[in-house]
C-alpha positions as CSV (number, residue, x, y, z in Angstrom):
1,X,0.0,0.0,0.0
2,X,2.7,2.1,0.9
3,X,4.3,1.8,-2.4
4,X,0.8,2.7,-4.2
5,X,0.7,5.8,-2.4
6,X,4.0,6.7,-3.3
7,X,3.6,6.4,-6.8
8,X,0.3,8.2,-6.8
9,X,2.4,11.1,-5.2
10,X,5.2,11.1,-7.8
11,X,2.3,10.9,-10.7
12,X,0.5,13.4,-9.3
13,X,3.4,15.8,-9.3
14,X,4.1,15.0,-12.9
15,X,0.7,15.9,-13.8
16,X,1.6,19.2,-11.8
17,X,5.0,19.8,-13.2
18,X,3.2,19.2,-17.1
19,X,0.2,21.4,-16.8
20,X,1.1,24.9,-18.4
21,X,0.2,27.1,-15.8
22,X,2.5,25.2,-13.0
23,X,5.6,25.4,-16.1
24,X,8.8,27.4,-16.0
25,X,8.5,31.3,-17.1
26,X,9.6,32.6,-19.6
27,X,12.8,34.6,-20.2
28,X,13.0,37.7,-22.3
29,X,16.4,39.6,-22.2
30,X,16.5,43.1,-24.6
31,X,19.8,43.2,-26.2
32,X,20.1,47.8,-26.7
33,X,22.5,49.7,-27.0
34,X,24.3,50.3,-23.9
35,X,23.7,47.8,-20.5
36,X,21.0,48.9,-18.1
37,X,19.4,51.4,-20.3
38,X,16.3,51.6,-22.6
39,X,17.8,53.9,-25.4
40,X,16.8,55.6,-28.4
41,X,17.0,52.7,-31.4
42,X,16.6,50.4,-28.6
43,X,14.5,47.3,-30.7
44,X,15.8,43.8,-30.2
45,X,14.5,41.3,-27.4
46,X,15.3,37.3,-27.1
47,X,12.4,35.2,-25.7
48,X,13.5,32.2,-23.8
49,X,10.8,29.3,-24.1
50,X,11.0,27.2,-20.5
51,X,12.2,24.2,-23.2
52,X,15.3,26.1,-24.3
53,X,14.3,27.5,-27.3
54,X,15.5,31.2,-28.3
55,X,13.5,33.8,-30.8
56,X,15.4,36.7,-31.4
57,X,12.8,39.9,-31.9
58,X,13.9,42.7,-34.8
59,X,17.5,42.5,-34.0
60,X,18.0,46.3,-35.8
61,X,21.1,47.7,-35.4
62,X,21.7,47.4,-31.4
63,X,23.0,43.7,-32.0
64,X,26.2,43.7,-32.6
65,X,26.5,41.2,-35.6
66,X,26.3,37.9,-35.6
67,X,28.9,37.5,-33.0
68,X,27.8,39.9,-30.6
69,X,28.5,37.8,-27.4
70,X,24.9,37.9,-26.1
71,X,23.4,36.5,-28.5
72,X,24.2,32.5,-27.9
73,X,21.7,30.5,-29.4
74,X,19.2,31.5,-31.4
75,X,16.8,29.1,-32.9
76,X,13.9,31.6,-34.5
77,X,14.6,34.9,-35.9
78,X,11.3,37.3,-36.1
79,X,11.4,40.4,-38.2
80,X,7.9,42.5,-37.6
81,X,9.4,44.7,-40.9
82,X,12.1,45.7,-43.4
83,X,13.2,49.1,-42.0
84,X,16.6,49.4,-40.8
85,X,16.5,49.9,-37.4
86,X,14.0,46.7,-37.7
87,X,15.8,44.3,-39.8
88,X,19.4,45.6,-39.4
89,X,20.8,47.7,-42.3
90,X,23.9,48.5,-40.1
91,X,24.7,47.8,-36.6
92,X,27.0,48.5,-33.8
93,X,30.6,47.4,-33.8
94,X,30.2,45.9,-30.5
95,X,28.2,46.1,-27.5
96,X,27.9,49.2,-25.3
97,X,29.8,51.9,-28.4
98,X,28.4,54.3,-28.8
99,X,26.1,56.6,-26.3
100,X,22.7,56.0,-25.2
101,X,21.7,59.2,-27.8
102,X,24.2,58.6,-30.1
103,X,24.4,54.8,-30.7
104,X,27.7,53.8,-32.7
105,X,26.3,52.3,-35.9
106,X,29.4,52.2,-38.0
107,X,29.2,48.4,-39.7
108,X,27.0,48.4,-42.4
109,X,25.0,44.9,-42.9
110,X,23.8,46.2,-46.4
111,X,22.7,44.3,-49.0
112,X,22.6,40.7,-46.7
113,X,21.1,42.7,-43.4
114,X,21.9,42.2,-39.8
115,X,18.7,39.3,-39.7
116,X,20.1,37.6,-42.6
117,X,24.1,37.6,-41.1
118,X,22.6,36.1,-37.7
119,X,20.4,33.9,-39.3
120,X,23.1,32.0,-41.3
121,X,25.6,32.3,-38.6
122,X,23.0,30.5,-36.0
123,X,21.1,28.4,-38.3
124,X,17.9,29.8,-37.3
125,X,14.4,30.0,-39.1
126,X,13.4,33.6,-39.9
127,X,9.5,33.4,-39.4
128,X,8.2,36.1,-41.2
129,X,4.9,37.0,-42.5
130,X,3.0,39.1,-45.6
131,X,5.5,39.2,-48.9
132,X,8.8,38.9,-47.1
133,X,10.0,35.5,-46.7
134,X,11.0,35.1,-50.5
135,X,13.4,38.3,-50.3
136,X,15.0,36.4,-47.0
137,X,14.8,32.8,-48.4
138,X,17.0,34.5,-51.3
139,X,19.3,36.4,-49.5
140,X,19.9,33.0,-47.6
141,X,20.6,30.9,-50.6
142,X,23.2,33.9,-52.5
143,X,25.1,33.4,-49.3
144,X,25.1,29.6,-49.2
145,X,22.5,28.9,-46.7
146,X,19.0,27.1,-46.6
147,X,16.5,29.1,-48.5
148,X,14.0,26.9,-46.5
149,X,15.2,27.9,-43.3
150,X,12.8,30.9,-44.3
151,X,9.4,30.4,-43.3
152,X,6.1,31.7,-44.0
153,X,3.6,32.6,-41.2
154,X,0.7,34.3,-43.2
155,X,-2.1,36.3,-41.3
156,X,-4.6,34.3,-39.3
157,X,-2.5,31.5,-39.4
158,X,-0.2,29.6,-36.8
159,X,3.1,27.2,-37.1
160,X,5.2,25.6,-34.4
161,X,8.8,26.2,-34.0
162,X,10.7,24.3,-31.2
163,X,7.3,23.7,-29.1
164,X,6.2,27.5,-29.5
165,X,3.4,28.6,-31.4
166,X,4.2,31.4,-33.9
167,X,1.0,33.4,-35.4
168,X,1.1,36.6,-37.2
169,X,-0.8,39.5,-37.1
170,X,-1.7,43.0,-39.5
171,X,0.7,45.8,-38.4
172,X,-0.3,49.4,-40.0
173,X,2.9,50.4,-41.3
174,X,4.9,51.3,-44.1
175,X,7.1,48.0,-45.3
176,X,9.2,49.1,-48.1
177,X,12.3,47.5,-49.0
178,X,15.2,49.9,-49.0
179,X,17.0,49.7,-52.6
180,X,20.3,49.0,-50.6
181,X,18.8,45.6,-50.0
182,X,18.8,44.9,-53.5
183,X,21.9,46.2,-54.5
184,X,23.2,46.1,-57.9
185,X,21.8,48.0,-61.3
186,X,17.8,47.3,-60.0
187,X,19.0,48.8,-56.7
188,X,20.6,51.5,-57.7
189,X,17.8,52.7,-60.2
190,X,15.0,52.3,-58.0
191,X,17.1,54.6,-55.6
192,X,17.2,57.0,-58.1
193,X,13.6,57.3,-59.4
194,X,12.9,57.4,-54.7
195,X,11.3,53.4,-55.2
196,X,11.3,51.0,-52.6
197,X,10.8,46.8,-53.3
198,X,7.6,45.2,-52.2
199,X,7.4,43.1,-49.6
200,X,3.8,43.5,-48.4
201,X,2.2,44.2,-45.2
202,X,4.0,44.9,-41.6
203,X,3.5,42.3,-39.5
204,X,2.7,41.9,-35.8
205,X,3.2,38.5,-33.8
206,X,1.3,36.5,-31.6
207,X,3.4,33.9,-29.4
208,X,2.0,30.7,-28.1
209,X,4.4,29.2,-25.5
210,X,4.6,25.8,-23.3
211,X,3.7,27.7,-19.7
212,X,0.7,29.1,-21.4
213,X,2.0,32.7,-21.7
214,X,0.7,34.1,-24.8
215,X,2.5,37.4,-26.1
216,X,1.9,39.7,-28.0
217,X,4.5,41.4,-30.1
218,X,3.1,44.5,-32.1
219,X,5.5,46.1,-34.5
220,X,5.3,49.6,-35.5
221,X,1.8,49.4,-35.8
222,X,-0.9,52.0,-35.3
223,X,-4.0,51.4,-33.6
224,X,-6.1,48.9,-35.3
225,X,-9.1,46.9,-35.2
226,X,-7.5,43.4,-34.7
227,X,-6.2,44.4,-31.7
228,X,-9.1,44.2,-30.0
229,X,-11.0,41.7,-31.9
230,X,-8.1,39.7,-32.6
231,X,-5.5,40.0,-30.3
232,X,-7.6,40.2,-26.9
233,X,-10.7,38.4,-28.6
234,X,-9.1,35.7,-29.6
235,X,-5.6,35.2,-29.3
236,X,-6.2,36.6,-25.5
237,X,-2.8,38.0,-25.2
238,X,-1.5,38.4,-21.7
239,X,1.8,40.3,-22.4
240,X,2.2,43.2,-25.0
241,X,5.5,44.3,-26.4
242,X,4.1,47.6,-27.8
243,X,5.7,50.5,-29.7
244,X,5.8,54.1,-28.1
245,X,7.8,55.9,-30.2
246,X,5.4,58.4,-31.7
247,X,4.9,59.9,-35.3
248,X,6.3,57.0,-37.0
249,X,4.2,54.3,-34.6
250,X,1.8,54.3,-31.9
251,X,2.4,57.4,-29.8
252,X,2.1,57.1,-26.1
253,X,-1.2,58.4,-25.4
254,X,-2.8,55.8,-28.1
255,X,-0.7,53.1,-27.2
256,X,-1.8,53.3,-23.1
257,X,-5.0,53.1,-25.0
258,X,-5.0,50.4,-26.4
259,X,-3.5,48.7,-23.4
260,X,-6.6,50.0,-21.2
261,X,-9.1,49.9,-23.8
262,X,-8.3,47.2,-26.0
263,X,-6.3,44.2,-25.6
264,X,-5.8,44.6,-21.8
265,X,-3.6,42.4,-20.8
266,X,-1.9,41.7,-17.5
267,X,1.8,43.1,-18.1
268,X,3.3,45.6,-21.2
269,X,6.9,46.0,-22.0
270,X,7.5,49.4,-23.8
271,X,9.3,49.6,-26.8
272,X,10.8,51.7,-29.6
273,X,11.0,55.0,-27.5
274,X,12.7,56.7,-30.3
275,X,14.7,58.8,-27.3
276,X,17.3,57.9,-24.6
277,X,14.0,56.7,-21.9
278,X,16.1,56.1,-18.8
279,X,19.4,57.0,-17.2
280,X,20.9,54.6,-14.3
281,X,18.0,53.0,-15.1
282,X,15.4,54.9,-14.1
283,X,13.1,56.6,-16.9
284,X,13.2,60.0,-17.3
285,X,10.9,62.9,-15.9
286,X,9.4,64.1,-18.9
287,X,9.8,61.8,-21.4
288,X,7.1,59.6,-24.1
289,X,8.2,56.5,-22.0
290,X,6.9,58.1,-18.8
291,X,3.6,59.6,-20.1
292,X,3.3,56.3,-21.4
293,X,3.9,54.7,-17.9
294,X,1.5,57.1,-16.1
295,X,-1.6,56.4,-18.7
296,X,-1.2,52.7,-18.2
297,X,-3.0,50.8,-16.0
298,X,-1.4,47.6,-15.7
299,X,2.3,47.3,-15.0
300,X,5.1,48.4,-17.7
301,X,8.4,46.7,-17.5
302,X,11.3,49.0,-19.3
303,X,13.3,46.8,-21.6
304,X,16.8,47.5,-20.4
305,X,19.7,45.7,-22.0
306,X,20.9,43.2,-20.3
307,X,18.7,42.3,-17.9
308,X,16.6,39.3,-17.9
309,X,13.0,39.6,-16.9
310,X,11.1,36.4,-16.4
311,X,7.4,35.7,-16.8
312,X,4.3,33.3,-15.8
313,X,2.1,31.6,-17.9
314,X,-0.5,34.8,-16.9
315,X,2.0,37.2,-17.6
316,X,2.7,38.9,-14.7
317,X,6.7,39.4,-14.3
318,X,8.0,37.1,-11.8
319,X,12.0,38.2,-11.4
320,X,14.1,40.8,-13.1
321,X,11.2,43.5,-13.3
């Protein structure tokens, strides 16, 4: 009897140890510009999955190539647009150069990108959605890689990378492909006569992963429709990685709305502030990131570089916040 009882123990913490709420949290670590700040082109964020396996978020310009020391490994590569301080069109020369105002940008990742380099350095999958993957499948097989390792996630669909769930959502924003990307006689033409490639919609993400967090990761987008009916109706996102940066995105003000009044979730992480937000730190008196803060009614977690905040399945921040 005694050895029935222990095994219903052990099976019972098994169940406990496999149901997605009881799971591991999940890591998400921004890698800006200089360590312990949330700076101006601040863009790039790797999310952990409790089974080990690493997306890397817009890597822009603040990762410093594909051997930037904190990267380590990266299994997914998302890419919400083509823009450069998105996809990487240059990047620092190494971690920290540079000022929080005046990043250090001086390596220029033109025609492959920044996404691309890391991508065929790591091996990784770039899951991208709308009309970009066949520009990054190519770019992958002129430099000797997998074109395959480029993968489509097309609105209102979902695929499953490494155990997490990857779906794709409309972002309003420009997506035009930069001539420089092309390179060559095309490139240099269409740079002439001001044309950019295209590449389709912007694209938001919705992750899916094994503690049951669902995030939302929302791209330069402006306030739209899906956010509400979609990303909160549906999806029911508990975390929201949301642009504040203002005239080119979501400003403040309409972004703190649609954290009250749309998807309302239990946690936000602010992003592209477009300004040097924080100084030992702290944010600063004054600026977007703190009339964001103050309009928002759940917590906001600054993304400062370096520093590993850790999640639940319901999205509330458990360490590093």
């Amino acid at each position: 009897m005694k050895r029935i009882a222990l095994a219903a123990v052990a099976a019972s913490l098994v169940g406990i140890a496999a149901h997605p709420t009881m799971a591991a949290n999940v890591k998400i670590t921004p890698l800006g510009g200089q360590d312990g700040e949330f700076c101006r082109l601040d863009r790039a964020l790797i999310f952990e999955d409790p089974n080990g396996t690493r997306l890397l978020y817009d890597a822009g310009r603040t990762v410093a190539g594909a051997e930037d020391p904190r990267l380590g490994k990266i299994d997914v590569i998302l890419v919400s647009h083509m823009h450069g301080d998105h996809v990487g069109d240059r990047h620092t020369k190494a971690p920290n150069a540079g000022t929080c105002s005046k990043p250090d940008f001086s390596v220029v990742a033109a025609p492959n990108t920044n996404s691309v380099n890391i991508a065929l350095a790591k091996n990784a999958k770039i899951v991208t959605g709308s009309e970009m993957p066949p520009f990054f499948g190519n770019k992958l097989k002129a430099l000797g890689g997998n074109p395959k390792n480029s993968m489509l996630v097309r609105f209102g669909a979902t695929k499953t990378v490494g155990g997490v769930k990857i779906s794709t959502v409309p972002a309003l924003h420009t997506n035009g492909l930069n001539p420089a990307f092309i390179g060559g006689d095309l490139g240099k033409a269409m740079k002439a006569a001001g044309f950019s490639g295209y590449v389709g919609g912007a694209t938001g993400y919705i992750l899916q992963f094994t503690n049951g967090l669902v995030a939302y990761l929302s791209g330069d987008t402006g306030m739209t429709a899906e956010q509400d009916k979609v990303v909160r109706g549906y999806y029911k996102a508990e975390l929201v990685v949301i642009n504040i940066g203002d005239t080119y995105t979501t400003g403040p003000k309409e972004a703190a709305y649609v954290i009250n009044d749309m998807i309302k979730p239990a946690s936000v992480i602010a992003s592209h502030a477009n300004e040097p937000a924080t100084k030992g730190g702290k944010v600063i008196a004054g600026t977007r990131t703190a009339a964001f803060m103050n309009a928002v009614n759940v917590p906001v977690h600054l993304p400062l570089s370096g520093r590993t905040m850790e999640f639940d399945g319901a999205g509330m921040c458990k360490s590093g916040c």
